[in-house]
C-alpha positions as CSV (number, residue, x, y, z in Angstrom):
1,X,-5.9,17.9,-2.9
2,X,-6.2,14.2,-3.0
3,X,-7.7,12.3,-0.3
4,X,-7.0,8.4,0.3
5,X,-8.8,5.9,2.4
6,X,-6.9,2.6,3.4
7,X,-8.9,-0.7,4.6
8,X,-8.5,-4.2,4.4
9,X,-5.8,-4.7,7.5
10,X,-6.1,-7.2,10.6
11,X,-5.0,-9.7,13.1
12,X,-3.7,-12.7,10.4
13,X,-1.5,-15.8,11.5
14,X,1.4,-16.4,9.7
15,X,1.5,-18.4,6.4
16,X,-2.2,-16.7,5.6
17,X,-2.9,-13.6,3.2
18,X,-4.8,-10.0,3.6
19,X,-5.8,-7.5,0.6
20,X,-5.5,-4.2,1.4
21,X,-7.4,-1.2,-0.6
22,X,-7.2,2.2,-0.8
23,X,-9.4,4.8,-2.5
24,X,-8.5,7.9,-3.7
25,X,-10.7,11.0,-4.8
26,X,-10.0,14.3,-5.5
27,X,-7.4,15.6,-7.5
28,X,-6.8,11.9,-9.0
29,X,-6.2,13.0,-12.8
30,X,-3.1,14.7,-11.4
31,X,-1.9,11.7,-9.7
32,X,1.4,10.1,-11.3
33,X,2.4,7.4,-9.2
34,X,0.4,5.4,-5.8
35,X,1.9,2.8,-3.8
36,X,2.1,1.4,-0.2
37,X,4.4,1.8,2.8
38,X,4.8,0.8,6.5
39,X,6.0,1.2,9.3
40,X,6.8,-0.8,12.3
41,X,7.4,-0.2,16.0
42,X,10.4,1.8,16.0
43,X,11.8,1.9,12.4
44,X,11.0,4.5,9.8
45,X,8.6,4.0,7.0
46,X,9.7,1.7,4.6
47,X,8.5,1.3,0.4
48,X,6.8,-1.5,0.1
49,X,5.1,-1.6,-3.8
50,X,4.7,1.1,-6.1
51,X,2.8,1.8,-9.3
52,X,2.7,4.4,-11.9
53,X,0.0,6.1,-14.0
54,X,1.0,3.3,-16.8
55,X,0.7,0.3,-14.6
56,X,4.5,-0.1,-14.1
57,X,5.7,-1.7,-10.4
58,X,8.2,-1.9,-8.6
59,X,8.7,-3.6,-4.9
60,X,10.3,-3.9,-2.0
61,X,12.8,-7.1,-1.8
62,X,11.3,-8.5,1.3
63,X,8.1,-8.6,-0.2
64,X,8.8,-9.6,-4.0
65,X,7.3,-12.6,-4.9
66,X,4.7,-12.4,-2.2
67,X,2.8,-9.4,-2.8
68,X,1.1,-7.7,-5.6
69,X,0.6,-4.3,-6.4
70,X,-2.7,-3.4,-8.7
71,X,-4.7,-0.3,-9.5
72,X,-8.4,-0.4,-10.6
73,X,-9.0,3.1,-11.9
74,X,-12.8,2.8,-12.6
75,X,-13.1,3.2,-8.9
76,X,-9.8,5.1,-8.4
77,X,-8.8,2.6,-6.0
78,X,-5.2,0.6,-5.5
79,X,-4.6,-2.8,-4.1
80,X,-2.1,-4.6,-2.1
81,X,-2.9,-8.4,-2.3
82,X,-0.4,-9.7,0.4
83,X,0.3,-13.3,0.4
84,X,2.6,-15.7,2.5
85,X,2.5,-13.5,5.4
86,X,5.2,-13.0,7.9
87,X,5.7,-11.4,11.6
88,X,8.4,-9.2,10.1
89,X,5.3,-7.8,8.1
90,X,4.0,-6.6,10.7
91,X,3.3,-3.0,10.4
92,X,1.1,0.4,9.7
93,X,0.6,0.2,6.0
94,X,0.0,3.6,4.8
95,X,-1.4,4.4,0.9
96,X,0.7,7.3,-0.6
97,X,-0.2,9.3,-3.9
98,X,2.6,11.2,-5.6
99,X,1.3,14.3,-7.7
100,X,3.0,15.0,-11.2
101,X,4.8,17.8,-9.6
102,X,6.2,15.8,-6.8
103,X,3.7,16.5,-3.7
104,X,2.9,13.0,-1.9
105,X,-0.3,12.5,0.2
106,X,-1.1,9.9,2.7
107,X,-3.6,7.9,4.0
108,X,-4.5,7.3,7.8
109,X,-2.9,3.8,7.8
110,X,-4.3,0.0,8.2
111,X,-2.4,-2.0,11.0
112,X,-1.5,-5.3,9.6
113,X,-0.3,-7.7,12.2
114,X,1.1,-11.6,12.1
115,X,1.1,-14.0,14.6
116,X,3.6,-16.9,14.7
């Protein structure tokens, strides 16, 4: 069992940045690969960054170049420093943890919302 917290979202106008956390306990050794997803009004969840055991990432095109997908695992924790926000990011962002045998777990979500 693995258990993640999210924090960090908010009411941001656009242009400005956020930094969202989320801390994972339990299980963590058996962890192989966290990231971040959302989900807007409407659409289905959607990747945003990822990152591995070995600190390899990967993102989302919409997001490359603006956000920034980190891991501190002292404190078990991942971040998502977002940057240059935008309406379109407006979302739930949900941590997810993906277990070496494939199982994923999930957060409770963060809202993350840009004015124009």
């Amino acid at each position: 069992q693995v258990q993640l917290v999210e924090s960090g979202g908010g009411l941001v106008q656009a242009g400005d940045s956020l930094r969202l956390s989320c801390a994972a306990s339990g299980s963590i050794f058996s962890i192989n690969t966290m990231g971040w997803y959302r989900q807007a009004p409407g659409n289905p969840r959607e990747l945003v960054a990822t990152i591995t055991s070995g600190s390899s990432t990967s993102y989302a095109d919409s997001v490359k170049g603006r956000f920034t997908i980190s891991r501190d695992n002292a404190k078990n924790t991942v971040f998502l420093q977002m940057n240059s926000l935008k309406p379109d990011d407006t979302a739930v962002y949900y941590c997810n943890a993906r277990m070496l045998w494939g199982q994923n777990y999930w957060g409770q979500g963060t809202q993350v919302t840009v004015s124009s």
